[in-house]
C-alpha positions as a Markdown table, in Angstrom:
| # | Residue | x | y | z |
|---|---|---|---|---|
| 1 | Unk | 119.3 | 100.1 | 91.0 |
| 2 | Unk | 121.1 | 100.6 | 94.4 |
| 3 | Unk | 118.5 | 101.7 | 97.0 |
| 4 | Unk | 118.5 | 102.2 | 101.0 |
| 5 | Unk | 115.0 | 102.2 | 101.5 |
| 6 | Unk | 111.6 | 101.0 | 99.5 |
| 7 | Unk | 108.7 | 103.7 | 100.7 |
| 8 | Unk | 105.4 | 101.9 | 100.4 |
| 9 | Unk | 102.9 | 105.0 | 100.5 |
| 10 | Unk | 99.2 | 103.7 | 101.4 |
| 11 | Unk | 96.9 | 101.8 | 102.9 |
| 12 | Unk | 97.4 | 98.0 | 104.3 |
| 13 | Unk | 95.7 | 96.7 | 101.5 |
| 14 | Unk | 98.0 | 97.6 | 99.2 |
| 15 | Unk | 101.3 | 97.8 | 101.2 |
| 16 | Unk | 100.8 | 93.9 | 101.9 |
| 17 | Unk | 101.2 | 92.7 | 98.6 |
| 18 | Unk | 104.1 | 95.2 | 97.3 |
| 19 | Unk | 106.0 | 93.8 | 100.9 |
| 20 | Unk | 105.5 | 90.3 | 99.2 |
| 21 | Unk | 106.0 | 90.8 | 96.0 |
| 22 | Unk | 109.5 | 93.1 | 97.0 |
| 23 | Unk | 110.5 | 90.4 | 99.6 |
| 24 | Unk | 109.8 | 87.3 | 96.7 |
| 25 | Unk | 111.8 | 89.6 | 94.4 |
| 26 | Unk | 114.7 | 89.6 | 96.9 |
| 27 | Unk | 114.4 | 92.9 | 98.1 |
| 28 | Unk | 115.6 | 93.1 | 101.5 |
| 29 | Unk | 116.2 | 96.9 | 102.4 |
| 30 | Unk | 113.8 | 98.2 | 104.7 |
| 31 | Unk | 110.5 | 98.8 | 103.7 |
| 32 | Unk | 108.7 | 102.1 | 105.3 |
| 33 | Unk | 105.3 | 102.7 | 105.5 |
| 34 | Unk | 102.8 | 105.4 | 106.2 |
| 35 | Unk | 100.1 | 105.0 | 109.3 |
| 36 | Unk | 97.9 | 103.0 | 106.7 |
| 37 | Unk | 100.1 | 100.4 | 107.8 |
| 38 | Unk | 98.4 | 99.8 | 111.0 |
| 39 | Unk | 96.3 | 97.4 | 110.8 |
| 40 | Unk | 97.1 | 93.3 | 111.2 |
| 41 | Unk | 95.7 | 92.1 | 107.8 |
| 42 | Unk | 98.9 | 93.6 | 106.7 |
| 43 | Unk | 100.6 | 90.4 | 107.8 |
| 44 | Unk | 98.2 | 88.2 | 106.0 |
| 45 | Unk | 98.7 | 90.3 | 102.6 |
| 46 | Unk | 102.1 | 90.4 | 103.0 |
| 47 | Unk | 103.1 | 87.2 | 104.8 |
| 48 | Unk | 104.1 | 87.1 | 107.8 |
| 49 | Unk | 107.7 | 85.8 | 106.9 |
| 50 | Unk | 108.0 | 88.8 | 105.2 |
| 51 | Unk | 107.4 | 91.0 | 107.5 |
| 52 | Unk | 111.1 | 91.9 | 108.4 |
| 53 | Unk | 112.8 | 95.4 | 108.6 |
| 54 | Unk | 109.4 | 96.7 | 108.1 |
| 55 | Unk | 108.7 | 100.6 | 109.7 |
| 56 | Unk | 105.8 | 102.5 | 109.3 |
| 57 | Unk | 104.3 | 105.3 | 111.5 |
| 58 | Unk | 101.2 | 105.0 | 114.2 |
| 59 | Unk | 98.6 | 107.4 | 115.3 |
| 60 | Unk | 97.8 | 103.9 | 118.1 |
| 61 | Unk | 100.2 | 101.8 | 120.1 |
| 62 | Unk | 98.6 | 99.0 | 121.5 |
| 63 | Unk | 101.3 | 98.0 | 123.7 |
| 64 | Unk | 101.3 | 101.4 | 125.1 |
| 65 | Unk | 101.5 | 101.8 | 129.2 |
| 66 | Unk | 99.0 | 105.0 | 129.7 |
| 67 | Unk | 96.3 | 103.4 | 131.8 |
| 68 | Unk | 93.5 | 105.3 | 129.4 |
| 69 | Unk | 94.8 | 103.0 | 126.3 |
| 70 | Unk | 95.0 | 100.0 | 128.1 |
| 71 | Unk | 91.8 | 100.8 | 129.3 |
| 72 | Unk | 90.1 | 100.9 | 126.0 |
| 73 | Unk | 92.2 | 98.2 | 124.9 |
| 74 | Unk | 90.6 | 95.4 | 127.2 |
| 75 | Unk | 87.5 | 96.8 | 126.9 |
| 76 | Unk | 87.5 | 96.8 | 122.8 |
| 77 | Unk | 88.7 | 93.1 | 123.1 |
| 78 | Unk | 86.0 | 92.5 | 125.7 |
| 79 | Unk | 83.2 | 93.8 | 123.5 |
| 80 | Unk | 84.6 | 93.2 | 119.6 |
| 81 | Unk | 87.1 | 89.9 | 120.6 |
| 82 | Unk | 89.8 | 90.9 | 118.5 |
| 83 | Unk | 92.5 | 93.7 | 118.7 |
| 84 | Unk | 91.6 | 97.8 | 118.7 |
| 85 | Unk | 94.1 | 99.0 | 115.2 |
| 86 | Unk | 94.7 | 102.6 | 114.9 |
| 87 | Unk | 91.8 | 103.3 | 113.0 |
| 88 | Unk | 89.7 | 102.0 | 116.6 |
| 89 | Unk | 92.0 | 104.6 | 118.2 |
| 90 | Unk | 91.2 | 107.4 | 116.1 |
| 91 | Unk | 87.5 | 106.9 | 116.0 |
| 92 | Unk | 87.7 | 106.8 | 119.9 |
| 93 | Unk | 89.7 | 110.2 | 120.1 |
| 94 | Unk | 87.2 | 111.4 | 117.9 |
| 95 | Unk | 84.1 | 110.5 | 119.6 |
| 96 | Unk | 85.8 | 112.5 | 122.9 |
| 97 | Unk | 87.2 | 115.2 | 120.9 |
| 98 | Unk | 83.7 | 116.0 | 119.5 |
| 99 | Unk | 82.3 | 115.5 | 123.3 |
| 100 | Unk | 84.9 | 117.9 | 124.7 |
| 101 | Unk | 84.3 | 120.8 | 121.8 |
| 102 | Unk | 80.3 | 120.4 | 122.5 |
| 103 | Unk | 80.5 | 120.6 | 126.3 |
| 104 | Unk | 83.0 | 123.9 | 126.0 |
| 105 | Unk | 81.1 | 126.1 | 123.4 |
| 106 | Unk | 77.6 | 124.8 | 124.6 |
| 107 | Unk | 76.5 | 124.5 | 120.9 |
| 108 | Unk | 75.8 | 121.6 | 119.1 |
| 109 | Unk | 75.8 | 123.0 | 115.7 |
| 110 | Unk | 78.5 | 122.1 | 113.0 |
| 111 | Unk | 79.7 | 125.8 | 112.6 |
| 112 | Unk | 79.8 | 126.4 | 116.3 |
| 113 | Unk | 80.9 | 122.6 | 117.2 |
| 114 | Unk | 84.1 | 123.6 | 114.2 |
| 115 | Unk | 85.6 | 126.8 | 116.0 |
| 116 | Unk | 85.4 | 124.5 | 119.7 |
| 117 | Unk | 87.4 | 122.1 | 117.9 |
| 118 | Unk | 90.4 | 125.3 | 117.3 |
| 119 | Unk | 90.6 | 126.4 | 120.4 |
| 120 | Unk | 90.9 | 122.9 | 122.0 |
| 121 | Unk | 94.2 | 122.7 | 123.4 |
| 122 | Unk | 96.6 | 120.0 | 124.8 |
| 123 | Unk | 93.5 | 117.8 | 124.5 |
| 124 | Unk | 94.3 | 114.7 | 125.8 |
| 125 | Unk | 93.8 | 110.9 | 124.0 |
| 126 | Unk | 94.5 | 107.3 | 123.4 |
| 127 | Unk | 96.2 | 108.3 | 120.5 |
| 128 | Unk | 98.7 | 110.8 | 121.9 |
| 129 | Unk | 98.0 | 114.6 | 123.2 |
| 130 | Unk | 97.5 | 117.2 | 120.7 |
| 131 | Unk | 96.3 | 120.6 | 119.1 |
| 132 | Unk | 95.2 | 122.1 | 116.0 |
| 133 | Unk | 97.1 | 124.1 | 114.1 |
| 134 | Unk | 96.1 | 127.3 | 111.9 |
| 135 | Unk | 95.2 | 125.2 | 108.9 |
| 136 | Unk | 93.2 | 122.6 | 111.4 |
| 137 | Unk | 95.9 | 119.6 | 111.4 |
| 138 | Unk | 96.9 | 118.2 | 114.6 |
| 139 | Unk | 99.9 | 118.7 | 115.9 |
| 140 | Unk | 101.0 | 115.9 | 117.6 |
| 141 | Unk | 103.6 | 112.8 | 118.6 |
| 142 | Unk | 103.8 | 110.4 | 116.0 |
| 143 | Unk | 105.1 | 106.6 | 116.6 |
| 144 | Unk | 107.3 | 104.8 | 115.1 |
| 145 | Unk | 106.4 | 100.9 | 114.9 |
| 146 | Unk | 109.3 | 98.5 | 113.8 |
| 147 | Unk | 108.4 | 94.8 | 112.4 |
| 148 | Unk | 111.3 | 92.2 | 112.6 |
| 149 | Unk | 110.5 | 88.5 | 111.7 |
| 150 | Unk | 106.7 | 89.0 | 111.5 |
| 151 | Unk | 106.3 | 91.0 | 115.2 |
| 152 | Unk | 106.3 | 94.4 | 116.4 |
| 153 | Unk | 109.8 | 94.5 | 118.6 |
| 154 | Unk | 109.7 | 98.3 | 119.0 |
| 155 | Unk | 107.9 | 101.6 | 119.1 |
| 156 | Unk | 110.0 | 105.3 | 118.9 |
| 157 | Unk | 108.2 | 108.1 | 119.7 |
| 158 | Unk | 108.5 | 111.4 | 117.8 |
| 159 | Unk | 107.8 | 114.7 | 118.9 |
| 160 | Unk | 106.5 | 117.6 | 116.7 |
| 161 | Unk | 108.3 | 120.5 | 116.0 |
| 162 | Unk | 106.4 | 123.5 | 116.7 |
């Protein structure tokens, strides 16, 4: 069949070897991928030769100029000597999230700690700025991260529609 796009739902674990099993088949439409993507075992999995006209979305941009990222970036390769992946990022965000919701209701117990966490606003991270909607999902940028010849070349930012 005639295709413009292969979407690759899941993690890097699987996405790796369905990019190099498409890209052996002779598949060479773009491949898109879900924030699972995000970590650099990917390129092992997949190849690195095969990682052309790849996209798939980030919660973490490594490259990223905000002082606060690159902060955490040196000192994550400081203390782990390998790269922060957008799983790092989000446990970060999280671990200042929860601090932020404790400090503002006072409470440290889960039901308490759970209606800080709606009323945060704007709150600020490595991961992008955000809020929680009605049904408790952030509302937030998304990147985009686009892989030609086995390299990220490129990062588009998205904005939420409110």
């Amino acid at each position: 069949m005639d295709f413009d796009v292969l979407f690759v739902p899941g993690y890097y674990e699987e996405g790796g070897p369905i990019i190099n099993q498409a890209r052996e088949m002779g598949i060479d439409q773009p491949i898109l991928g879900p924030d699972g993507f995000g970590n650099d075992i990917i390129y092992d999995l997949a190849s690195p030769e095969n990682m052309n006209d790849i996209y798939h979305t980030s919660h973490f941009v490594l490259t990223s100029d905000d002082p606060d990222t690159q902060d955490f970036v040196s000192n994550y390769r400081e203390n782990f000597d390998t790269e922060p992946d957008m799983f790092a990022g989000l446990a970060y965000d999280t671990v200042y999230l929860l601090k932020q919701a404790i400090e503002e209701t006072g409470f440290t117990n889960s039901a308490d700690i759970n209606k800080g966490l709606e009323d945060i606003e704007d709150f600020e991270g490595i991961t992008g700025t955000f809020t929680f909607d009605e049904m408790h999902d952030p509302i937030k940028t998304v990147s985009i991260i686009e892989v030609q010849d086995g390299e990220e070349v490129g990062t588009s930012e998205v904005e939420p529609d409110e």
